[in-house]
C-alpha positions in Angstrom: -9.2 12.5 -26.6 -6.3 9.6 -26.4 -6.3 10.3 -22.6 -9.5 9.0 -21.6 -8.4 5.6 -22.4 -5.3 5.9 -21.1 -6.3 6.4 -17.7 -8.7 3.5 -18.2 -6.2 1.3 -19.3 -4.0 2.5 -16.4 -6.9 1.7 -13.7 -7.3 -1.5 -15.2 -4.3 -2.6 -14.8 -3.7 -1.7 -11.4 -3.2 -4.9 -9.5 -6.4 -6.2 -7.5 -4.8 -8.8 -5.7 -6.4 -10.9 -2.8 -4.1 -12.5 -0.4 -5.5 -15.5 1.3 -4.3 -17.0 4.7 -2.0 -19.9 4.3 -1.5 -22.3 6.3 2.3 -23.4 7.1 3.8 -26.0 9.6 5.8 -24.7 12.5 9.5 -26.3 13.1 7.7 -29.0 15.9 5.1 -29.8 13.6 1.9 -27.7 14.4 0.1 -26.1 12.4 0.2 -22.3 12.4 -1.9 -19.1 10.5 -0.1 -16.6 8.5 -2.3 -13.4 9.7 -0.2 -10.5 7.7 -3.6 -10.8 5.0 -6.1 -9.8 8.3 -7.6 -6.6 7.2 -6.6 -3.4 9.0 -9.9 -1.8 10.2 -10.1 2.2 9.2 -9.2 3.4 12.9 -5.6 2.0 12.2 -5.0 3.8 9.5 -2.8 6.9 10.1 -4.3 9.9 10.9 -2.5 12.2 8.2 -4.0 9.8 5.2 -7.6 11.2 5.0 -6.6 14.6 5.4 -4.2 13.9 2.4 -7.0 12.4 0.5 -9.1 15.7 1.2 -6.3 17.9 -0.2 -4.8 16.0 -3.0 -8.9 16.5 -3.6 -9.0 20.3 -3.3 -5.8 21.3 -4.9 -7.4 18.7 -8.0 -10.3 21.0 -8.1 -8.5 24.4 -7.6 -6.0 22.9 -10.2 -9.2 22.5 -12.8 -10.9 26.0 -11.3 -7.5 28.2 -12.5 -6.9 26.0 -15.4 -10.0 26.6 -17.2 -10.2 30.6 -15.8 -6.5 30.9 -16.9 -7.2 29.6 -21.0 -10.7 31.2 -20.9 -8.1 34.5 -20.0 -5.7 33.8 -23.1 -3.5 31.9 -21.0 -1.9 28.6 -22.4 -2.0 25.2 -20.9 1.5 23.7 -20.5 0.4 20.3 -20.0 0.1 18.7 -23.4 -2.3 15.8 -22.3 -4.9 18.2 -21.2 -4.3 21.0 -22.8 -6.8 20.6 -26.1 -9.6 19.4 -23.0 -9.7 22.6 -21.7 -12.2 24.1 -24.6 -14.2 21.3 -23.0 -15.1 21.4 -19.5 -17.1 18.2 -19.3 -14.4 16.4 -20.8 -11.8 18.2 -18.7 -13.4 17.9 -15.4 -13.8 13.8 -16.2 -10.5 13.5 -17.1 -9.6 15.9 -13.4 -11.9 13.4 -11.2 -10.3 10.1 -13.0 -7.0 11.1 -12.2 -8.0 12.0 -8.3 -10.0 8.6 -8.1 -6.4 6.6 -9.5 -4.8 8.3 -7.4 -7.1 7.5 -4.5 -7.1 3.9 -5.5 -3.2 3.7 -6.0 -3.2 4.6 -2.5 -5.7 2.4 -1.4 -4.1 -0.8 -3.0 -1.0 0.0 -1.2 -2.5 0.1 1.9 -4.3 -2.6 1.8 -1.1 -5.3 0.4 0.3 -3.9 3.8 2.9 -0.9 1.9 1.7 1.6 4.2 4.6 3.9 4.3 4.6 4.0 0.4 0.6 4.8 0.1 1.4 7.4 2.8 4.5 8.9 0.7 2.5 8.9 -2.4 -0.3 11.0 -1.4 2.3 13.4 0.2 4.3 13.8 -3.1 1.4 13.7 -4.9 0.5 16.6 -3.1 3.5 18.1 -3.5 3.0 17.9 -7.0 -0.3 19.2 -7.1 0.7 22.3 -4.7 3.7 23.3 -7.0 1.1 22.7 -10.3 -1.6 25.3 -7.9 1.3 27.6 -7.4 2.5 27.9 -10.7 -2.0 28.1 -12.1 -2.2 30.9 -9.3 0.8 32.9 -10.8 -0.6 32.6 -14.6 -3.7 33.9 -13.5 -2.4 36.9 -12.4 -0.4 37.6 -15.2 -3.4 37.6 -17.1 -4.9 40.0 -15.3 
């Protein structure tokens, strides 16, 4: 149960930063605004980052679905952090929607201190990731069969 407050700890300290607007004097003396803090509304944002969000979401919950199925079917899990969470479900599927939210929220902080190309590279490895974990769930299971 050590992972729990792991991923707390990990959420929490997740920079939360607020840039502000500062004011600077131009070369001939005027005053000018530094706009890179503006917020970006939600139609700028690219079009492949919700759908990744949506996936990364799915393959969490198929991941959890075959994960459970596969120890309930004598299978063992590989992944040492979870693997003694899988007797219990509630605790499992807490753990499975924590790690989606940081994930989510990783992204998000990215976005919003204006890394876009990294939040957008981090939901597509971590859907790579999460693919290749489904993959591998998906083979178990039929070896149990």
């Amino acid at each position: 149960m050590r992972t729990l407050p792991l991923l707390l700890a990990v959420a929490l300290l997740v920079p939360a930063t607020a840039r502000a607007a500062d004011d600077q004097n131009a070369p001939d003396g005027t005053k000018t605004v530094n706009r890179t803090a503006t917020t970006v509304p939600a139609s700028q944002r690219p079009a492949m980052l919700a759908p990744l969000y949506v996936s990364f979401a799915g393959l969490q919950g198929y991941d959890g679905y075959t994960t459970l199925h596969g120890v309930s079917a004598g299978a063992r899990e590989s992944n040492q952090i979870v693997g003694g969470l899988a007797s219990k479900p509630a605790a499992f599927w807490a753990v499975k929607a924590g790690s989606t939210a940081l994930t989510f929220l990783v992204a998000e902080q990215l976005w919003r201190n204006h890394h876009r190309r990294e939040a957008v590279a981090a939901m597509i490895i971590s859907n790579g990731l999460m693919a290749y974990v489904a993959a591998n769930n998906a083979g178990t299971l039929r070896a149990t069969r």
